[in-house]
N, C-alpha and C positions, 0 to 999 in steps of 0.2 A: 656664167662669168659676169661679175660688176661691170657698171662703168669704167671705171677706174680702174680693172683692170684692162679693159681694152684700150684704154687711153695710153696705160705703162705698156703694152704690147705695141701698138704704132708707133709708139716715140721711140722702141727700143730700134726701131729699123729706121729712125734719122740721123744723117749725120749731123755732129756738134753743132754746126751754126743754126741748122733748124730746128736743134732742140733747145737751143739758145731763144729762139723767135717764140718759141709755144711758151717757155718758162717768160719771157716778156707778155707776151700774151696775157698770159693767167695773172700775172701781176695787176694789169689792165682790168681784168673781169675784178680780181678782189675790191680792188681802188673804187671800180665803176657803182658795186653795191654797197659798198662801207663796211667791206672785211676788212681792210685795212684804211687806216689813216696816211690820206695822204701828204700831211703837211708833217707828222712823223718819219715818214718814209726819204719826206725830201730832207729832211735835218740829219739824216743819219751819216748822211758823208761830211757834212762841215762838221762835225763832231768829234769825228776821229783825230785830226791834227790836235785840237784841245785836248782829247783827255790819254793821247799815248804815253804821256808822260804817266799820268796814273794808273794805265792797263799795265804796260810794261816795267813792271820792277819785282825784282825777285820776292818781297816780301809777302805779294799776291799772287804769288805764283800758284798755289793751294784752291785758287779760283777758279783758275782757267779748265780742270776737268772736272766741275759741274754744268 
């Protein structure tokens, strides 16, 4: 068995709020090695109120299931 899977086996036995903490977590490890951008990551929420006008409108609706 992977890592990873034994990782998806222990988690399967937390409840929500601690699987809540390990998905924080792993956020943490990404950030920490530059899987992810953090200054990306932080912009994504001030984002949304600017562009729902442009997400939400039926004529891109065509987008939303890719």
């Amino acid at each position: 068995m992977s890592t990873a899977e034994q990782i998806m086996r222990e988690i399967q036995k937390l409840p929500a709020p601690l699987v809540q903490e390990v998905l924080d977590f792993i956020g943490f490890i990404e950030l920490k090695h530059g899987i992810k951008d953090r200054i990306a990551e932080e912009l994504k929420p001030a984002q949304t109120p600017a562009m729902e006008h442009a997400w939400d409108n039926v004529e891109d609706e065509v987008w939303n299931d890719m």
